[in-house]
C-alpha positions as CSV (number, residue, x, y, z in Angstrom):
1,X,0.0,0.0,0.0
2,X,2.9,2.3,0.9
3,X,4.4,1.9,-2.2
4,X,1.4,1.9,-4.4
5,X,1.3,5.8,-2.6
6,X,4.5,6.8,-3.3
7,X,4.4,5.3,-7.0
8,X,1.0,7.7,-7.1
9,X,2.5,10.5,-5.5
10,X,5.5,10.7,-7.8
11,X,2.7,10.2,-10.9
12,X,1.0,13.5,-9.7
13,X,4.3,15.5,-9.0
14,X,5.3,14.1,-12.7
15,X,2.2,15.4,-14.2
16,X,2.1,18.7,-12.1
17,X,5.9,19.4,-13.6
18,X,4.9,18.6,-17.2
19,X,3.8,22.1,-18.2
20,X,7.1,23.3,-16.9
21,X,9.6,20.8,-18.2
22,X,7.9,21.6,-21.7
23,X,8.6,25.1,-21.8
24,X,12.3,24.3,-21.1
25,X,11.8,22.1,-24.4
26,X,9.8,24.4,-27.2
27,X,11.1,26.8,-29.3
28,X,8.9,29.8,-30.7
29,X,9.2,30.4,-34.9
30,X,8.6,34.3,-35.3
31,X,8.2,35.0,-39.1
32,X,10.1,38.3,-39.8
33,X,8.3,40.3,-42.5
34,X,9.7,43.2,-44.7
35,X,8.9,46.7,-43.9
36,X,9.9,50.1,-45.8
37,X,10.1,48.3,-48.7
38,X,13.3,46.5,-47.8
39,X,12.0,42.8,-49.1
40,X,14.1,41.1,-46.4
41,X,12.4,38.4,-44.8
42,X,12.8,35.6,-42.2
43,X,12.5,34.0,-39.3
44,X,13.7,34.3,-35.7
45,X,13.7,31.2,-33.4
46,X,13.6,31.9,-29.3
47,X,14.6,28.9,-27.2
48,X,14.9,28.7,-23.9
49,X,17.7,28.0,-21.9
50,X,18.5,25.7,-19.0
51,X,19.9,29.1,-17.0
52,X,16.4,31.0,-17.8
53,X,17.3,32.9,-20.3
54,X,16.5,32.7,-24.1
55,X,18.7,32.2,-27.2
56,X,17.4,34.1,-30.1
57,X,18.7,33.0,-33.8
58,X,17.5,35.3,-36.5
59,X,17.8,34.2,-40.1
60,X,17.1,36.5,-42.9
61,X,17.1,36.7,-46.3
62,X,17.5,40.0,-48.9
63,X,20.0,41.5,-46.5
64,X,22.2,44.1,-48.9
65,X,25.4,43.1,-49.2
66,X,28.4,43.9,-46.4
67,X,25.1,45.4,-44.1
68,X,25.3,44.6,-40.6
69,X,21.6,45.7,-39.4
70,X,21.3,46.3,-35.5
71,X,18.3,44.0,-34.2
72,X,16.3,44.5,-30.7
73,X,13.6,43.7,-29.1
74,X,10.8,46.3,-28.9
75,X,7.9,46.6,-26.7
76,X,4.4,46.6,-28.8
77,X,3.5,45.2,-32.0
78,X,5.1,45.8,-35.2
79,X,2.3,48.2,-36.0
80,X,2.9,50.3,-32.8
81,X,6.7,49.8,-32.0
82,X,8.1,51.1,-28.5
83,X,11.1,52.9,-30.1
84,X,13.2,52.7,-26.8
85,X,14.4,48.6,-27.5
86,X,13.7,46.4,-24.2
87,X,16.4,44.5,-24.9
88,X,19.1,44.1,-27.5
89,X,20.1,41.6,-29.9
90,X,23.7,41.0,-31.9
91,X,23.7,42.9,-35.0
92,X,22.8,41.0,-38.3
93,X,25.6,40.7,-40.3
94,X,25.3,37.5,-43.8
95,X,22.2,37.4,-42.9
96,X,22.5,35.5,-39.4
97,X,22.4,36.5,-36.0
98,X,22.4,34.8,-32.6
99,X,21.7,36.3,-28.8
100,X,21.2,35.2,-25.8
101,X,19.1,37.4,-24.0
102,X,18.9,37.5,-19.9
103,X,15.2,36.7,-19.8
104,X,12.8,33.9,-19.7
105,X,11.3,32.6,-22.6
106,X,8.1,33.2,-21.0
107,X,8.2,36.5,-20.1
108,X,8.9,37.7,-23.5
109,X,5.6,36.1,-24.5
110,X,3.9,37.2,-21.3
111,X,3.3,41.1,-22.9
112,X,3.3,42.4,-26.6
113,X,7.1,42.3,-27.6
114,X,8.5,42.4,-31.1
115,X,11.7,41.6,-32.9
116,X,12.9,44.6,-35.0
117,X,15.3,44.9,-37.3
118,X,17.0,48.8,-38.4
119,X,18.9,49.2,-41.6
120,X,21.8,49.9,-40.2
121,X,23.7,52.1,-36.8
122,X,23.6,55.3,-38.6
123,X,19.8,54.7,-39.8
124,X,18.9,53.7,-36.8
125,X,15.3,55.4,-37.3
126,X,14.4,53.1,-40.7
127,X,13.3,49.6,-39.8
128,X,13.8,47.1,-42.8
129,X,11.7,44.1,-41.0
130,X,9.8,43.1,-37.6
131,X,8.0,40.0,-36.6
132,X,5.7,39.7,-33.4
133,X,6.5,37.7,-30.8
134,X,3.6,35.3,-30.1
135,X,2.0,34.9,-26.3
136,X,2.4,32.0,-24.8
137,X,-1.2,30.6,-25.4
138,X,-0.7,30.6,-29.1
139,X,-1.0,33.3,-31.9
140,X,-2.0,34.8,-34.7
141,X,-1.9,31.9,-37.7
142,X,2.0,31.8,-38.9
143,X,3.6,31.8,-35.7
144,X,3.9,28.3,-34.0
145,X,6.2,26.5,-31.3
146,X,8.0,23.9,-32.5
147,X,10.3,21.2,-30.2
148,X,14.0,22.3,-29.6
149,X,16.5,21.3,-32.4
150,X,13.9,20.5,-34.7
151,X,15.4,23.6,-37.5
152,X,13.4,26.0,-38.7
């Protein structure tokens, strides 16, 4: 009987974890889209990391050549950008770019934050693309969580 408990007991504590140990698994796809007629396009993935932060890789194609394009996180929507960037992200530069960032996966799906990308450090005020960040309950069609290493 005491076993049959403990066997039950480690069940429930199991199942009560699950929702955690996925998030420490799933990756968030955030389709980049052109803006200012720029036609670069792509996609970031966010992943969280087993410190509690996030590592954000940001592909994107149509980048001019020899451009390194600073790239942040914004608060607000594309649409409605926060021009003061929450936090920052490793300049693209061929097209790639990978950051970890000092916060949670979860948080920066727990308000309206963006990924923006500006044409370069001296235009600074011209974005060339952006892509919303999905919440954490889903999103608009396009944007999806997909398991850890699966590629993009």
């Amino acid at each position: 009987m005491r076993r049959a408990l403990l066997a039950m007991t480690a069940i429930i504590v199991a199942v009560a974890a699950w929702p955690a140990l996925a998030d420490q698994t799933t990756s968030v796809t955030v389709p980049i889209a052109a803006q200012n007629g720029s036609n670069q396009t792509g996609v970031a993935v966010l992943t969280p990391t087993s410190d509690g932060k996030t590592k954000v890789d940001i592909a994107l194609k149509g980048e001019p050549d020899g451009a390194v394009e600073p790239a942040h996180i914004h608060k607000g929507p594309c649409k409605t950008l926060t021009p003061k960037p929450s936090y920052a992200l490793t300049a693209i530069a061929g097209g790639k770019s990978s950051t970890v960032v000092d916060v949670p996966l979860s948080q920066l799906q727990a308000g309206t934050m963006a990924i923006n990308v500006h044409e370069s450090a001296t235009q600074i005020q011209t974005y060339v693309a952006c892509g919303d960040i999905p919440p954490a309950s889903g999103g608009p069609s396009g944007m999806s969580a997909t398991p850890a290493g699966s590629g993009y």
